[in-house]
N, C-alpha and C positions, 0 to 999 in steps of 0.2 A: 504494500500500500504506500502511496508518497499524497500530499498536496498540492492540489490546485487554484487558483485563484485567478479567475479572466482579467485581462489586460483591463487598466484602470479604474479596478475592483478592489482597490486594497483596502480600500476600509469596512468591508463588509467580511465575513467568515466562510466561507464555504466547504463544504464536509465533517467532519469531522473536528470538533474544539478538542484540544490538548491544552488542559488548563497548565500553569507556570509549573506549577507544583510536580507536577506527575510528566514533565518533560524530557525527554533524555539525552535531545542533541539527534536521537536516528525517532522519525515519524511512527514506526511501526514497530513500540516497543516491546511489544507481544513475542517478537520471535516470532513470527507469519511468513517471513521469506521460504521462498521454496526456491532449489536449485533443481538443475535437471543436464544431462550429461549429451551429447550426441557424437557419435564419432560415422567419420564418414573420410569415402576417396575424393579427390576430383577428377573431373573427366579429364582428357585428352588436352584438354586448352589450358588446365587449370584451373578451373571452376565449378562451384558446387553453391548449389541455393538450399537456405533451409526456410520453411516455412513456416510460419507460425497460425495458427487458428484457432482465434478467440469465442470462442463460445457461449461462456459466459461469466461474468465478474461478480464475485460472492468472497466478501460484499462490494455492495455495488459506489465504488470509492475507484478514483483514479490508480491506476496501477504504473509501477515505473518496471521495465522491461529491461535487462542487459544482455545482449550478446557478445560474450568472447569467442574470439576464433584463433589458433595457432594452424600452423599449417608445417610442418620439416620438408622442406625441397629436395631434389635427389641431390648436395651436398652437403644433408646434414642440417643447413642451415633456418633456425628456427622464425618464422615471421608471425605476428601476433597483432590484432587490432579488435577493438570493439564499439559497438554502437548500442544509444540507447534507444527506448523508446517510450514515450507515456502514451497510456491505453485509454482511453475516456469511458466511462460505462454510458453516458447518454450526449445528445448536444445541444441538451442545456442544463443548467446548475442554479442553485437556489442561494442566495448567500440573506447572511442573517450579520445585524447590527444592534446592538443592546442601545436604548435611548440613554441610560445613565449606567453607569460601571456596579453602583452598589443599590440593595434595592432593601427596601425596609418593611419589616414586618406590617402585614395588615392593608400597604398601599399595592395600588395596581405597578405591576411595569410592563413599560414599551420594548418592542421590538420592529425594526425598521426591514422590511420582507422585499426581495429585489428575485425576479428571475431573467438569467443572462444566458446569451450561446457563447460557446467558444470563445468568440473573438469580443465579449465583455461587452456584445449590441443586448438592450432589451431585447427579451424575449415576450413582446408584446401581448397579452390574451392569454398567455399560459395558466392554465389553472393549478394555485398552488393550495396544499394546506398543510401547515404548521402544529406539529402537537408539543403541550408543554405537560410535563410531568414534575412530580417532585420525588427526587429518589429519597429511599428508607431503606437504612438495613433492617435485619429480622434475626435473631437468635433459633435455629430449628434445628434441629437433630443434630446438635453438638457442633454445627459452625454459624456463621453470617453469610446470609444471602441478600443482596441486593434486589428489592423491588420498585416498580412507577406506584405513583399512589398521587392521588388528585390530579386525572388525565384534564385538560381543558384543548380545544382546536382552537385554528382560525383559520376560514377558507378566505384565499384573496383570488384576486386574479390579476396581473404582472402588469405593468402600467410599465410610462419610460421612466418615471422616475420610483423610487421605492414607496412601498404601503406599509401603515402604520399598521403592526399585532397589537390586541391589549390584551393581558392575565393577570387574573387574581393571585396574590401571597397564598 
């Protein structure tokens, strides 16, 4: 998993929030990477294509992709280059903006709701909706488990400029 965020979208969030705290410097500190091996000849010319086929992204979160490739020539000599690639699960993206940083017991807070394509153009008409939870942990069968608990929505629909969310504390 890596992040994304459309060209001229920086003040808005998109994907996945990694609060300061729980940061690690690598996006996806889960340990989620998966490697995979391929060995193969090249033809006659010295060339060989490998293909990749995306199926599907679970979860559905920008993926960053690397191919290495070495290749040893008939003198031994070893030649090595890689490329990346980021994978989009959709082509458009939601991003989210908090109206104030800290929020107080009992008051409503805002959220400013933007959907964008790719290239950080509104995604005009898009219909979006928005759910807000409030997490609890729970003591059950001798560990803590993490639960949502006071689900609330809000359905908007994508304007050029952002749409105001409100939620109860």
């Amino acid at each position: 998993r890596t992040s994304f965020t459309p060209p001229n979208r920086d003040e808005f969030t998109f994907g996945e929030w990694v609060p300061w705290w729980r940061y690690s410097g690598d996006y996806d500190s889960s340990g989620n990477q998966k490697t995979w091996n391929h060995a193969a000849k090249t033809d006659a010319t010295g060339g060989h294509t490998l293909h990749f086929d995306f199926l599907s992204m679970n979860p559905a979160m920008p993926m960053s992709v690397t191919a290495n490739a070495s290749v040893t020539d008939v003198h031994r000599q070893q030649w090595t280059s890689s490329a990346a690639l980021l994978v989009h699960p959709s082509d458009l993206y939601v991003g989210l903006k908090k109206k104030k940083p800290i929020d107080e017991k009992g008051q409503p807070f805002g959220i400013d709701v933007i959907g964008v394509g790719l290239d950080g153009a509104a995604a005009i008409g898009a219909k979006i909706e928005v759910k807000s939870v409030r997490l609890d942990w729970e003591f059950k069968k001798g560990k803590y488990t993490q639960k949502e608990v006071d689900p609330q929505t809000c359905s908007v629909v994508a304007a050029k400029d952002a749409t105001a969310c409100t939620f109860q504390t």
